[in-house]
C-alpha positions as CSV (number, residue, x, y, z in Angstrom):
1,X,-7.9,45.9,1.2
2,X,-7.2,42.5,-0.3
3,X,-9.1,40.4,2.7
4,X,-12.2,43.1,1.4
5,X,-12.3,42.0,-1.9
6,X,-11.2,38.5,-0.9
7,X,-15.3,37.0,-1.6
8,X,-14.4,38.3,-5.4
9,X,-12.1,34.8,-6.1
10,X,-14.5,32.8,-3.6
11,X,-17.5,34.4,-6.6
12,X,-15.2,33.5,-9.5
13,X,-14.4,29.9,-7.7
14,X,-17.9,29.3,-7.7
15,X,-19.0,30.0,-11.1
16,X,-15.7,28.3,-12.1
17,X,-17.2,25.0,-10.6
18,X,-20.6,25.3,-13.1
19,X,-18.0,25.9,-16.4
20,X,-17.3,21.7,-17.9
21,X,-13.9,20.8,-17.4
22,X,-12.0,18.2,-19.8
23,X,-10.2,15.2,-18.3
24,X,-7.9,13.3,-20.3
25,X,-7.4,9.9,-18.8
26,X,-4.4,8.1,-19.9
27,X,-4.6,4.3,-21.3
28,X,-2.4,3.1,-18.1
29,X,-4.8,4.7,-15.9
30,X,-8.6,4.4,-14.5
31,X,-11.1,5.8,-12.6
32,X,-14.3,7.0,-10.4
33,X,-16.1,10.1,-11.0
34,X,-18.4,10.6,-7.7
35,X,-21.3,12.0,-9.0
36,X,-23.4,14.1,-7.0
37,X,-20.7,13.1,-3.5
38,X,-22.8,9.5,-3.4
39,X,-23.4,7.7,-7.2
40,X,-19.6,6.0,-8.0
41,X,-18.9,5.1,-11.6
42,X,-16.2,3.9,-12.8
43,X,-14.2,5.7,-16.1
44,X,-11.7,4.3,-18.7
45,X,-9.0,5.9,-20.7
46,X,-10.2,8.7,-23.1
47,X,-11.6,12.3,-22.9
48,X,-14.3,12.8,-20.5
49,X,-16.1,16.2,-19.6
50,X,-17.6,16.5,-15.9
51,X,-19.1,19.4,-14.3
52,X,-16.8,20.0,-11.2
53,X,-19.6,21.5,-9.2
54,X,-21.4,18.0,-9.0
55,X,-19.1,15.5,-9.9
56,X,-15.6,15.0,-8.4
57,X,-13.2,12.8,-10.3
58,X,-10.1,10.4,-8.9
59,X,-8.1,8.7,-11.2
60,X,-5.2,6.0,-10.5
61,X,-2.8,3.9,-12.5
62,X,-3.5,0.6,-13.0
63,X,-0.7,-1.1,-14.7
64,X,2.0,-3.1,-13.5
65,X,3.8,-1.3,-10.0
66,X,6.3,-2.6,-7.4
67,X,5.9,-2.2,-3.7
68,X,9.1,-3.1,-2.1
69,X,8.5,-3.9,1.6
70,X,11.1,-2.4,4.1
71,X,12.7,-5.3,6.1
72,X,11.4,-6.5,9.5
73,X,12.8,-7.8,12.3
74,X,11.1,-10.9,12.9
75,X,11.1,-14.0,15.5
76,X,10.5,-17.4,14.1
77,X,8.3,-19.8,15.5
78,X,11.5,-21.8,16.7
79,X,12.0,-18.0,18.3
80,X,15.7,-17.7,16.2
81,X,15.7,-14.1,15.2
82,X,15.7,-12.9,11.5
83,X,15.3,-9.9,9.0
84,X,13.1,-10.5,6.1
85,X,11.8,-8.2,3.5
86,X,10.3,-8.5,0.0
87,X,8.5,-7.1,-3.5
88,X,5.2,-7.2,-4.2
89,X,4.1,-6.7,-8.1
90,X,0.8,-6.0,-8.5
91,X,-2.0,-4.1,-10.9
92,X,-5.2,-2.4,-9.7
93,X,-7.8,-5.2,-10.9
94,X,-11.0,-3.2,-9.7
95,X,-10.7,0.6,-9.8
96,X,-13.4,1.0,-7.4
97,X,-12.8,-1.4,-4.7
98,X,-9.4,0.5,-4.8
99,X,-10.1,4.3,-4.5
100,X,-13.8,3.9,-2.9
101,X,-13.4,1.4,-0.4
102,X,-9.6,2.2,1.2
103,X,-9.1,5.4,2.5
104,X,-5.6,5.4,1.5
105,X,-5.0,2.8,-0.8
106,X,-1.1,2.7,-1.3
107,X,-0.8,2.7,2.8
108,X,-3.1,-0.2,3.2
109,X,-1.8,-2.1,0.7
110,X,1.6,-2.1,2.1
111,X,0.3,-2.6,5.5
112,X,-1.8,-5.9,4.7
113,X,1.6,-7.1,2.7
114,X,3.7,-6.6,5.6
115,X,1.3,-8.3,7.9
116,X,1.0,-11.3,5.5
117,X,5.0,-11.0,4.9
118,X,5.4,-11.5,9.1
119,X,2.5,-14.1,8.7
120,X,4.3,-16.3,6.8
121,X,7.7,-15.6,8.9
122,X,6.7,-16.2,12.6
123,X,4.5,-19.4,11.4
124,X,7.2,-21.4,10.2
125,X,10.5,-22.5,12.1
126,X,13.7,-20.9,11.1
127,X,14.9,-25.0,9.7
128,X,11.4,-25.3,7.5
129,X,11.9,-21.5,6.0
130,X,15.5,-22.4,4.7
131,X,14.0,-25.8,3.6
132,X,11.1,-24.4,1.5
133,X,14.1,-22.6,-0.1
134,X,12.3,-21.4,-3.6
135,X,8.9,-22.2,-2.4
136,X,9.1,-19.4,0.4
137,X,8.0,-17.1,-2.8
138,X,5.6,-19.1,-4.1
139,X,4.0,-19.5,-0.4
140,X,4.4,-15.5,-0.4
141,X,2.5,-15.0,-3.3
142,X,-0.5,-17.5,-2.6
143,X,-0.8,-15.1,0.7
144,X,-0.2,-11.8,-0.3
145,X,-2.7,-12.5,-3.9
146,X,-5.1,-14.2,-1.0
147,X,-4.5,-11.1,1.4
148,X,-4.7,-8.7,-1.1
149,X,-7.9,-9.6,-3.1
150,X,-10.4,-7.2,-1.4
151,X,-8.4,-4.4,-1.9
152,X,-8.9,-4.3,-5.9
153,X,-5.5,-5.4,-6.1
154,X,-4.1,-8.3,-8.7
155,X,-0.6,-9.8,-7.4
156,X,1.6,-11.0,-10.0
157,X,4.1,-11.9,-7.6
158,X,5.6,-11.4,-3.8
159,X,9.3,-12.9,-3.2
160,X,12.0,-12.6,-0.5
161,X,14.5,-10.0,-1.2
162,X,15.4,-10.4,2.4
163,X,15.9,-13.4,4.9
164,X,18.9,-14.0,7.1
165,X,19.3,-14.8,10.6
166,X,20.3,-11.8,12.6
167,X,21.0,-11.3,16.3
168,X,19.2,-8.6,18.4
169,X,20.6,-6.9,21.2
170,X,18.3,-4.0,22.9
171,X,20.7,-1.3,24.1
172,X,18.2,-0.1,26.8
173,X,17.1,-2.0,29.7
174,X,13.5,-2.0,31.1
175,X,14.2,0.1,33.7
176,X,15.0,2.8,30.9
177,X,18.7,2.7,31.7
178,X,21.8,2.0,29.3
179,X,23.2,-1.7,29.5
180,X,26.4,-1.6,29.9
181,X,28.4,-3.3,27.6
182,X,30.7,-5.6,29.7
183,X,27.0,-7.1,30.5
184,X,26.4,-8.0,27.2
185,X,27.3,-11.9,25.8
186,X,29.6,-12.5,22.6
């Protein structure tokens, strides 16, 4: 019986979509409003009515956020093994470039900072990244703001919240098997 009636909410749902809706968009937040699926225009803070059957609205916030980069395991360029991990802070400059032109925004974000974070990592010997010392961030921040740009993205700051030197050990040969541990050096 219900599945028979079930094209009553699908008739409601579609004269729904023609009724103006209200959007209240917060003063730490912006937005698009696709108009018509193609015409993109961008929307401050304030009230703003749309007509959800042509217009489809996304809205983000744009004021300050951390993303904190999970540590990597990462070989130098004098091949010394090492764990590094940071923060980026960052606001959404452009609205647009941000939810229009990335898919998933937050995910490529962190991708492109991790990339750059193992940029700076496996470009540098192990010696010249404890001698930059304080510098390391501000090199980390020139290339993740650099990295970043196109992606409507304004970096305040990236910096280390992880570096040390770390030894890895793969428990699992290439054959698939266990290495036993009598094989393994101190």
């Amino acid at each position: 019986m219900e599945a028979a009636l079930g094209w009553i909410g699908e008739l409601i749902g579609w004269f729904a979509a023609w009724i103006p809706r209200l959007e209240i968009i917060l003063a730490t937040e912006r937005g698009v409003k696709f108009v018509r699926g193609k015409k993109v225009v961008q929307i401050g803070p304030g009230l703003r009515w749309y007509w959800p059957a042509m217009t489809e609205i996304k809205i983000c916030h744009v004021n300050r956020q951390a993303l904190l980069l999970d540590p990597l395991t990462l070989t130098t360029k004098d091949q010394k093994s090492v764990i590094a991990g940071g923060i980026v802070v960052y606001t959404i400059d452009d609205v647009e470039k941000y939810l229009v032109e990335n898919y998933d925004a937050d995910e490529a974000i962190e991708d492109v900072a991790s990339s750059t974070l193992k940029e700076a990592i496996t470009t540098h010997s192990f010696e010249d990244l404890c001698e930059i010392g304080p510098d390391l961030d501000k090199l980390l921040t020139r290339l993740v703001r650099s990295s970043l740009r196109s992606y409507g993205v304004k970096v305040e700051y990236a910096r280390m919240r992880d570096f040390a030197a770390t030894r890895v050990i793969s428990l699992v040969g290439s054959s698939g098997n266990a290495i036993p541990l009598s094989e393994i050096d101190d």
